[in-house]
N, C-alpha and C positions, 0 to 999 in steps of 0.2 A: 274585756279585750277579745276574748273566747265569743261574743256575741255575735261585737266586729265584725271578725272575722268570717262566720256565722252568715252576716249579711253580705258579705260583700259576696260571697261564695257564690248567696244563692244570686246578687244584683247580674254578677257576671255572666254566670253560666243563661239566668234567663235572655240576658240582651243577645249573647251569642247565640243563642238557639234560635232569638226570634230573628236574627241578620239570616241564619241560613237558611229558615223556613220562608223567608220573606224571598229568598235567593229562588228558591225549589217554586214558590209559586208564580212568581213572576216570571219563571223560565218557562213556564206552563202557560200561562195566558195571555201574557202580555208579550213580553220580546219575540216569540215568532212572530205575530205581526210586523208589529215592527222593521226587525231584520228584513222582512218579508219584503213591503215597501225599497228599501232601502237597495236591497240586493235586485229588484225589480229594473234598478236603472243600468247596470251589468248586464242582466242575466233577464230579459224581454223576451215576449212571446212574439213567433215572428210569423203566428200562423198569416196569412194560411199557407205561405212558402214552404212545403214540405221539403225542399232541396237545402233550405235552411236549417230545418231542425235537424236534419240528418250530418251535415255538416257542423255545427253543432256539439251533435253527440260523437261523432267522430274526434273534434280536436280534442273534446275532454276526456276522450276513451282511455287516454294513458293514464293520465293522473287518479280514477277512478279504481283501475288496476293499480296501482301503486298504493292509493289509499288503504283501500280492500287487504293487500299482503300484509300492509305496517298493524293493521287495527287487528288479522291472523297471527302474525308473526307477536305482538303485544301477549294477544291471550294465551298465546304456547309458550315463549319464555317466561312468565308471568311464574307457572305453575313448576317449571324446570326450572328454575334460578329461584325458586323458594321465595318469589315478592309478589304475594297476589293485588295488590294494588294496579300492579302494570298487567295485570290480567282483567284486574276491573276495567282500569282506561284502556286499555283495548274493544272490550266490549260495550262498554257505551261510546265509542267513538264510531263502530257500527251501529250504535243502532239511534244516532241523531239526526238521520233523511228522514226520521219518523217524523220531526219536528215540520216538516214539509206538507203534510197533507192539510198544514193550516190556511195553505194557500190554495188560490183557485186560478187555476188557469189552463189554458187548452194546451202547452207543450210544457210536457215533467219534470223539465228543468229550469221554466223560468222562477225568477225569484228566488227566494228560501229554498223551492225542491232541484237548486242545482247542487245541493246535499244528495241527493239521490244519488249523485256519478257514483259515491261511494258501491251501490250496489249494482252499479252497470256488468259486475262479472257474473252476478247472479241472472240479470236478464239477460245477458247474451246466452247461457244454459239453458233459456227456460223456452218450452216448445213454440213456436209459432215461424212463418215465414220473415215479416219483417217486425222490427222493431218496436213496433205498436199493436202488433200481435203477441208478443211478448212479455206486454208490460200489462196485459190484462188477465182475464177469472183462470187462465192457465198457467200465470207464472210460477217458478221454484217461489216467489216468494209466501206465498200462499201455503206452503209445507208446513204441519203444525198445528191447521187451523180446529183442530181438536181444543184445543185453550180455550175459546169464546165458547165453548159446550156451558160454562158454567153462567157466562150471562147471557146468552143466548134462552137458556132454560129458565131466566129471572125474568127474561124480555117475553117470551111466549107468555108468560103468569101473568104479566104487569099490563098486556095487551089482552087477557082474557079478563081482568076484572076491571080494569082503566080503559080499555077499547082503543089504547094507542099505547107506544113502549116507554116512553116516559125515559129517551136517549139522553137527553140533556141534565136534567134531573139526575140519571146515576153516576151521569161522566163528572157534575161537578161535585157531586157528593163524594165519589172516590180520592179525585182532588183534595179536598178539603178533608177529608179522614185521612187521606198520606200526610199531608201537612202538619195534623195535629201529633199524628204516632209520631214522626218524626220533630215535632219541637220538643214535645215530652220524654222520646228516648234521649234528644241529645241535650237537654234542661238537664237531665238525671245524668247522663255522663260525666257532662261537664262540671257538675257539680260534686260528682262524687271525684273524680279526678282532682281536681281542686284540692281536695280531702287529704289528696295522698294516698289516694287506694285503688290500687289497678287490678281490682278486683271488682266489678258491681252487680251486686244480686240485687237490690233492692228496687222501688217502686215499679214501672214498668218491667223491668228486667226479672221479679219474680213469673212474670207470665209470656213471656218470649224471652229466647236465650240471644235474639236480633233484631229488637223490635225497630231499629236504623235500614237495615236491609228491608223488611217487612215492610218498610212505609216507601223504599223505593221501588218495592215489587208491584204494589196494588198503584203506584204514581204512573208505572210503565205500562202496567195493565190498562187504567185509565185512558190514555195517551193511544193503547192498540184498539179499544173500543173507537175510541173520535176518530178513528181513522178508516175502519169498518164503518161507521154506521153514522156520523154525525157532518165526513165530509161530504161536502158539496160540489158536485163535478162538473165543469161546462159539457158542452154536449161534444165527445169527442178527446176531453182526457182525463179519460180515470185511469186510475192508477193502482192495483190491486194493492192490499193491506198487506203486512209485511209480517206473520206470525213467525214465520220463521227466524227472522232478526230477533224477535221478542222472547223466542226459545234459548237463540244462544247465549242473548242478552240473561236470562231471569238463570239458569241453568252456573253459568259462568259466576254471576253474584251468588249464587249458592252453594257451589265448587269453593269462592274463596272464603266464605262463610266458614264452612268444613273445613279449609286450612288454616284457619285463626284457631279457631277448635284446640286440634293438635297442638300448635303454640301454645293455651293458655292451659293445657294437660301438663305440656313439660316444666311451663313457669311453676301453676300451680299447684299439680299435682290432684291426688284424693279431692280437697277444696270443691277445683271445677267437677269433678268426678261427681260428686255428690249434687250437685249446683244443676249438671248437666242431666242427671236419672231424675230430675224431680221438677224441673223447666223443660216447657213444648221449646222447641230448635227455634220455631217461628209462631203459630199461632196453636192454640188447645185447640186437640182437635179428641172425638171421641175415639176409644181403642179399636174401635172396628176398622174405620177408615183411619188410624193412625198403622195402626196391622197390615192395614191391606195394602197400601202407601209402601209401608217398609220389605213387603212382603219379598220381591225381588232380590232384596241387600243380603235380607237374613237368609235366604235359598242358597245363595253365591257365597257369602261369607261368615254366618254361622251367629250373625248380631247386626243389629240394627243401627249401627252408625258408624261409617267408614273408620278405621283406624291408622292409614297412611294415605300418603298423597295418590300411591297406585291405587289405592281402593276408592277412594275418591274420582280421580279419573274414569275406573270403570262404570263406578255407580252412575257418574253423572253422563257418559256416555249412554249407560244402558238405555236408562229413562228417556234419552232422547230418541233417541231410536223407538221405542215404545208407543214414546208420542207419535211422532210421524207416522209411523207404520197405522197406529190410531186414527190417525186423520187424513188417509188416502182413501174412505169409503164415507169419511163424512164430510161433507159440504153443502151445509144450507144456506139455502138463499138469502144474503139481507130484506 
């Protein structure tokens, strides 16, 4: 009976981890086409009517505002009313105009990229005379762009001994490594759940204390490379890459990461205490660059991993700030 049960644990937890992987990757490669298409019969290109796009972007201008506040307003009550959840969907509700660059066409908002109004408050900020001066290599959205330093630095290698950067190749390789961390953390969840134990240290989880977050972080990263460096732009609408979304996006999921934390300290107590000194947060990383990383925390607060939700808040404010300030003197070319 004990075997049974046994099986059925593991039948269940696999078919459900494969429904949600199968969920994550086909959100990925397939349905923004799709959508794309579809939304194409709405939301048309009306070049070269420039009096059109601007009208256009004017009628959607409120609801873009509007959007923008609720997805703001999401991530701050999120963190004050103690439910980081509505702080996650907040923040990937900003940051799904990314799902936009899968489309190709001369004005920013036809098709799939009239997801973008979401960040019309950002390019009305951002310098330029008009509107399409706005939406290019000078946008706010561009703030941050410090982040692609790490593939940037894999693309210059990959183009010094391959003689080209081999874009496609790492975009779907990222894909497909979210995908597996992700069926395997949440195989192992669910299975240990199953169990009866809301507690899981074992398989995946001896070696990330998130390895679920972890495989949505490199999915998003993914997704901010193809949009850097894999769209293709007619002549006349590009549309600058959005690091900045990707900051408050990755930042926000690691805020509520941090507040589960503290929750399963109070549940569990000493248990996660121990569980937490001996599992990397996200991935092993060496002490040098896990030191240097933490270095800021431990300066301000005396220990290296936030112990209330204000300390959280600060930390993960600092970092962004850091970054930015970071990535105002770098900017290389694709």
């Amino acid at each position: 009976m004990a075997g049974g049960n046994a099986f059925f644990r593991v039948l269940a937890s696999t078919v459900l981890a494969l429904l949600f992987t199968f969920t994550l990757f086909y959100s990925t490669l397939i349905l923004p086409t799709m959508l794309n298409n579809y939304l194409r019969n709405y939301f048309g290109d009306p070049w070269p009517y420039i009096d059109e796009y601007l009208r256009i972007i004017s009628s959607l201008r409120v609801v873009g505002y509007i959007g923008f506040s609720i997805a703001l307003l999401l991530i701050v009550l999120g963190f004050v009313l103690g439910r980081s959840k509505v702080s996650l969907l907040g923040s990937f509700t900003l940051y799904l105009p990314v799902f936009s660059y899968f489309a190709s066409a001369m004005f920013f908002l036809a098709g799939i990229g009239v997801l973008r109004i979401l960040w019309i408050p950002l390019v009305d900020v951002s310098p330029g005379e008009t509107v399409f001066d706005k939406i290019g290599f000078g946008s706010i959205l561009m703030l941050g762009d410090i982040i692609y330093l790490p593939y940037d630095v894999l693309r210059f290698l990959t183009t010094l001994v391959a003689g080209y950067p081999l874009d496609n190749f790492y975009f779907i390789t990222m894909v497909f490594t979210s995908c597996i961390v992700f069926f395997v953390a949440s195989a192992t969840w669910l299975y240990h759940r199953f169990s009866g134990e809301n507690l899981v240290t074992g398989g995946i989880y001896k070696y990330s204390r998130h390895p679920q977050y972890l495989a949505f972080l490199v999915w998003s990263y993914a997704l901010l490379v193809f949009d850097k460096y894999l769209t293709r732009y007619p002549r006349g609408g590009y549309f600058s890459p959005p690091p900045l979304i990707w900051l408050v996006f990755s930042t926000t999921m690691i805020a509520v990461a941090l507040r589960e934390e503290l929750d399963m300290i109070q549940k569990h107590g000493d248990r996660y205490l121990k569980y937490r000194e001996k599992t990397p947060f996200m991935i092993p990383l060496p002490n040098l660059i896990s030191n240097t990383i933490t270095l800021p925390l431990k300066l301000a607060f005396g220990h290296k991993t936030p112990s209330s939700t204000r300390e959280i808040a600060f930390t993960l404010l600092l970092y962004f700030m850091i970054l930015i300030a970071l990535s105002i003197p770098y900017s290389p070319t694709p």
